[in-house]
C-alpha positions in Angstrom: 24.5 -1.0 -7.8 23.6 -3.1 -10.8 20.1 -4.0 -9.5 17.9 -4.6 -6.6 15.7 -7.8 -5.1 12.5 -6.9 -3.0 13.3 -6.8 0.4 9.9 -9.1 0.7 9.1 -11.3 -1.2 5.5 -12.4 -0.6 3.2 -11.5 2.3 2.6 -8.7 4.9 5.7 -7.0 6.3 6.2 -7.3 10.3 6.7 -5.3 12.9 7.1 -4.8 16.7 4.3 -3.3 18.9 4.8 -0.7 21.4 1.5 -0.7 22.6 -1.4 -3.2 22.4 -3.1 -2.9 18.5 -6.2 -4.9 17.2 -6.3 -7.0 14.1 -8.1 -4.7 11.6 -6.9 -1.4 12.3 -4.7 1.2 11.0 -1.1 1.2 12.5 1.5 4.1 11.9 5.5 4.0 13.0 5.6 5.6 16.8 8.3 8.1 14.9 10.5 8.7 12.0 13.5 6.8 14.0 10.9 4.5 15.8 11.9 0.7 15.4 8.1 -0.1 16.5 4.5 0.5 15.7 1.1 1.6 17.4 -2.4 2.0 16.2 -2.5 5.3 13.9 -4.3 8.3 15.4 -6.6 10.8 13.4 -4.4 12.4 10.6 -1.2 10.5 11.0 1.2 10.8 8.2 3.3 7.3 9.0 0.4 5.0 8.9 2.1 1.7 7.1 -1.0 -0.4 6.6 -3.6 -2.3 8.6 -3.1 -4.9 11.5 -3.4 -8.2 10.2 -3.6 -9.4 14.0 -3.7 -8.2 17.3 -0.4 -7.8 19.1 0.5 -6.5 22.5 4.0 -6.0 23.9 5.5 -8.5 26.2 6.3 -7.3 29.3 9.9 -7.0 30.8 11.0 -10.0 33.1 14.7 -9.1 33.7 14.8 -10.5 37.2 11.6 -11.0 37.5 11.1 -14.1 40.3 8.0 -16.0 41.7 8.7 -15.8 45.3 5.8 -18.0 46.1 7.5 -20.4 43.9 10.7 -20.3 45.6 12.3 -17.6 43.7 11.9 -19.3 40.3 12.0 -17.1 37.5 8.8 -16.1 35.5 7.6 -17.4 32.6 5.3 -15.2 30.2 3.7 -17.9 27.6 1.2 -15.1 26.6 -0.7 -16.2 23.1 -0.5 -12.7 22.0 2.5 -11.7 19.6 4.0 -8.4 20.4 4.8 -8.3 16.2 1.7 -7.5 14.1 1.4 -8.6 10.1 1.1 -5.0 8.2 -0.9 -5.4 5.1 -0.6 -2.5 2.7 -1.5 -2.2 -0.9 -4.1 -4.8 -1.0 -7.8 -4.7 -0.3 -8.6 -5.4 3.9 -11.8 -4.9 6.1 -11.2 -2.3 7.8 -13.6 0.6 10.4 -15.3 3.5 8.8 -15.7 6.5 11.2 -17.6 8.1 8.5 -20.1 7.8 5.6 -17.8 7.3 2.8 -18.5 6.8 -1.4 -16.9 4.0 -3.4 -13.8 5.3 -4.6 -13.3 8.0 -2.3 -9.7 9.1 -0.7 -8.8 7.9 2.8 -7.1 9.6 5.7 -6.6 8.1 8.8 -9.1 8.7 11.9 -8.8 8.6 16.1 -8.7 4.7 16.8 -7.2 3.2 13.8 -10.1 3.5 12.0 -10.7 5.4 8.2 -12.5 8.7 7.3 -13.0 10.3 4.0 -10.1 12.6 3.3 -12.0 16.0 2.1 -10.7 17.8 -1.0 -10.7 21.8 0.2 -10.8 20.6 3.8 -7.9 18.5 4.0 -5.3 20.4 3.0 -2.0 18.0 3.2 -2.1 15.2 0.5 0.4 13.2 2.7 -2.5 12.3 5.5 -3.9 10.5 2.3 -3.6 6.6 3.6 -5.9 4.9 1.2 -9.2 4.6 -1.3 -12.5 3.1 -0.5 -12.8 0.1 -2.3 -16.5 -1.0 -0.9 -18.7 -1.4 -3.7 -21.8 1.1 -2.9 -19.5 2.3 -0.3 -19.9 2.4 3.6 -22.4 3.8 5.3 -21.9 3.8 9.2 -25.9 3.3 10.4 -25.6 -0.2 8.2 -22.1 -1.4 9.0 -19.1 0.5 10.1 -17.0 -2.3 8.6 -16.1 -2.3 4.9 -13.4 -2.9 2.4 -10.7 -0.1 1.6 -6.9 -0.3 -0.4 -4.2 0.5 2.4 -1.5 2.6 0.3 1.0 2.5 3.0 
C-alpha cells in the first residue's frame, strides 16, 4: 500500500445505539464483533469515547399498522437519533464517580461515568480510558462534573 488517508477527517466518529445512552457519558462497543454501542459499564476495556448526544434505538415497525387508523402503517418521527457522536482524544465534561487529582489516569465506572484508575489496585492497563484534565481536579461533594481526555 503506498500510503493511507484518515478514515475521518474532522469531527466525532458515529455509531449505532443498541440501547438508550445520554450525551456525556462513556460508551464502549457491545462486543468485539458488535456493529453497535452502549453506555460503558465499570472496567470495560472497549470504551471508544464519550456520547456527544443522547441516542436511543428506534424501534422495529416491520408491519407495524394503526388499526384505529384503518390499518395505516406507523410512522416513528422520534427526535432522538439512534447514532450517537463519539468524541475521543479531546477534552469533554464528563461524571466523576470519585474524588480524582488533576492529571490522574481514568478507568471507566458503573453508568458511563469515570473513576480514578489505581496504580497497585488496578492491575490491567487496558481498563485505562482516559486522564483527568480538570484543573484542581474533581471533587464529587462540589461537582461530580468535570473535564477529562477520552483516549479511546
Amino acid at each position: 500500500m503506498p500510503g493511507s488517508l484518515p478514515h475521518f477527517k474532522s469531527g466525532p466518529d458515529s455509531y449505532q445505539v443498541s440501547a438508550a445512552v445520554a450525551g456525556g457519558t462513556l460508551v464502549a462497543a457491545d462486543g468485539a464483533a458488535a456493529t453497535t454501542v452502549s453506555t460503558a459499564g465499570a472496567g470495560s476495556i472497549l470504551v471508544l469515547g464519550v456520547a456527544g448526544n443522547d441516542a436511543a434505538p428506534i424501534p422495529t415497525q416491520a408491519g407495524a399498522t394503526d388499526t384505529a387508523a384503518g390499518g395505516a402503517p406507523l410512522l416513528d418521527i422520534s427526535v432522538v437519533s439512534d447514532y450517537t457522536s463519539v468524541h475521543h482524544g479531546e477534552d469533554m465534561h464528563v461524571t466523576y464517580a470519585a474524588n480524582c487529582a488533576f492529571g490522574t489516569l481514568l478507568k471507566a465506572a458503573a453508568n458511563g461515568q469515570v473513576t480514578p484508575w489505581v496504580s497497585g489496585t488496578d492491575t490491567l492497563p487496558a481498563t485505562i480510558v482516559g486522564r483527568c484534565t480538570q484543573p484542581g481536579g474533581v471533587v464529587i461533594a462540589t461537582n461530580a462534573v468535570g473535564r477529562a481526555r477520552i483516549f479511546g
